[in-house]
N, C-alpha and C positions, 0 to 999 in steps of 0.2 A: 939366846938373849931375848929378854922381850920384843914383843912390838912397839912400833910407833904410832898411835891412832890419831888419823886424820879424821874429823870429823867435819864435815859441811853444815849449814847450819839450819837456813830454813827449808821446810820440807823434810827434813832430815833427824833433826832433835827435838824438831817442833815442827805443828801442820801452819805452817803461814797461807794456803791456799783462804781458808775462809774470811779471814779480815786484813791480817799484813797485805798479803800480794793485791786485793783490790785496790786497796788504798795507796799504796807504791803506786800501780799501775796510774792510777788515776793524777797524782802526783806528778809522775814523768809526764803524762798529756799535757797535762796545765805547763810546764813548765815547757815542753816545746812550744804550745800556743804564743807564750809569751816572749819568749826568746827568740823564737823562728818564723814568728808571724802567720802562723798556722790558725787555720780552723779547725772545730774540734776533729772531724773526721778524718781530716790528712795526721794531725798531729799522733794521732792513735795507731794510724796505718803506718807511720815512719815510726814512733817508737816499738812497735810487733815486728817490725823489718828488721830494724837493727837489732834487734836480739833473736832472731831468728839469723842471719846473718852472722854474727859477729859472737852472740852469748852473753853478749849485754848490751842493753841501750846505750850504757855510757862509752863502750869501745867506737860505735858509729858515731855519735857525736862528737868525741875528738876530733876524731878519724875526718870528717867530712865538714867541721863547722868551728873546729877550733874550740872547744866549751869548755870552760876551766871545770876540771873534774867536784876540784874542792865545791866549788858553786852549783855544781848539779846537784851533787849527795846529800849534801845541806838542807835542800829546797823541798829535795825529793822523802825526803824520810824524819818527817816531821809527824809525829804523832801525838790524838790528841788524849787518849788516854791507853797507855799500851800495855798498861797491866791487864788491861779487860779483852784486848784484842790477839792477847798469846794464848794460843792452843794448844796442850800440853800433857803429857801421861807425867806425873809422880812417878813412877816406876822409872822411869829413865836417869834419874839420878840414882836408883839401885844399881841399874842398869852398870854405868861410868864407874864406879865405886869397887865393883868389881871386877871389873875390867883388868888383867894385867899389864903395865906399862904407863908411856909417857902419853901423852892424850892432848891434842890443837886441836882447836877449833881454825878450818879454815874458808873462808867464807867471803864470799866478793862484795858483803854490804860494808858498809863504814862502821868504822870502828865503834860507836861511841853506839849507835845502833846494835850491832851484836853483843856489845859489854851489858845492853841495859836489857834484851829479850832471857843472858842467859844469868841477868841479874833477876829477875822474873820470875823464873825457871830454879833460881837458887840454887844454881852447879856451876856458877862461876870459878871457884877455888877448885873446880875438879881438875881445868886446864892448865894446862903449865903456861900457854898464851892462846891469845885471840890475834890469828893472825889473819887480817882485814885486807882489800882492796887497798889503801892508803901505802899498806906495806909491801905489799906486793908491787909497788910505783905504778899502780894505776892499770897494770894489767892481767886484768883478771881471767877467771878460767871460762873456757877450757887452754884461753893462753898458754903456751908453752913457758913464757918467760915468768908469769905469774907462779909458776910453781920453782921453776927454775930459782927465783929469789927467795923461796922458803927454803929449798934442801940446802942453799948458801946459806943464811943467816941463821938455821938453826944446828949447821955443821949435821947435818941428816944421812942417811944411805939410805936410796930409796929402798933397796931388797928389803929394808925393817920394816919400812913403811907400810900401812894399813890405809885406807883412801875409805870412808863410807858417804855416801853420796848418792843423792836423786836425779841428777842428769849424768845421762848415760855418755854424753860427750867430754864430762869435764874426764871422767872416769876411763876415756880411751886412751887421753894423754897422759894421765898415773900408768896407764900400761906401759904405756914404752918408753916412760923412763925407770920401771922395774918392779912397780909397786901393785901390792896385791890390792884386788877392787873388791869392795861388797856394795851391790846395788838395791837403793831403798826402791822398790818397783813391784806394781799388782801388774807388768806385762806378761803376754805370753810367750813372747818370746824374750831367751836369753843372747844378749851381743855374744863373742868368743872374748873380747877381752875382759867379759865380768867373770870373776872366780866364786862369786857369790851374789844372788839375787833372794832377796827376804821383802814383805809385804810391809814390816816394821821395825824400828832398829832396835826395838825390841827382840827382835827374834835373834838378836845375839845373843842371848841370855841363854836360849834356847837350843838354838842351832850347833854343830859342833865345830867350837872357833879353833878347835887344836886344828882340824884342816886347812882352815883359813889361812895361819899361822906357822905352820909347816906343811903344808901342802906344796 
């Protein structure tokens, strides 16, 4: 049967390092300053904590401050022109197109955020869903229950399941709930739970995904 391709979203379909991820980062700062009564320096130091910690800022601030989720992600991912700030290969919609199977985007930003970078990007209609943070009830990966509410809501078997993904940690817990991993990574070293490590998700095109996929 085919596969199910999971797909992650930034870093992954698209490079968010050079403008998204600053401007998030920068986002989350201001908005602990203002909420937690922080200076900039602490505020920066507790949000790299909790996502170093936890896999995202937004799990620690529940977690420790009570922070209404909807209110963070709102604050935090406001941009102000985000056609100009997504990084992007063309090729990648070849890429998807070709792909055999069903194809989610799965992703810990908010929803309305993912819908508009892979409205962007113009391979929205590739996914069958964008399934977000929101849907996942706010917990996200490498969360175990975060994924646990996708394989429920999309009636999934993980063994079909395909995971592509730039942290190595969301990628340990698709392991063991059955799901084969390709890691988007320039490391030199390979984890044992990745089945697949490429420099770009390009290189599925390239790569031989029959192993991936029956391996």
């Amino acid at each position: 049967m085919p596969p199910i391709w999971l797909f992650d979203l930034d870093n992954t379909l698209h490079n968010a390092s050079p403008h998204i991820f600053p401007h998030i980062n920068r986002s989350m700062t201001a908005y602990l300053m203002r909420h937690l009564d922080l200076d900039e320096r602490d505020a920066n130091r507790l949000r790299v904590e909790y996502w170093k910690r936890y896999g995202a800022t937004l799990t620690g601030l529940m977690r420790h401050h009570g922070t209404p989720p909807e209110h963070f992600l709102h604050h935090t991912h406001q941009f102000p022109d985000l056609t100009r700030m997504v990084v992007f290969d063309s090729a990648v919609r070849h890429l998807l197109r070709r792909l055999p199977g069903k194809k989610i985007v799965f992703s810990n930003g908010p929803l309305r955020y993912a819908e508009s970078v892979l409205d962007v990007m113009g391979i929205r209609k590739l996914f069958a869903d964008v399934y977000s943070v929101e849907q996942m009830r706010f917990h996200p990966k490498p969360k175990l229950a975060g994924f646990q509410h996708l394989i429920k809501d999309h009636r999934l078997n993980p063994q079909r399941c395909i995971l592509v993904e730039d942290s190595a940690e969301n990628l340990r817990t698709a392991k063991r709930l059955g799901m084969k991993t390709v890691w988007i990574s320039r490391s030199l070293r390979q984890p044992d739970f990745v089945d697949c490590q490429l420099p770009s998700v390009l290189g599925l095109a390239r790569h031989a995904i029959r192993s991936i996929t029956s391996g």
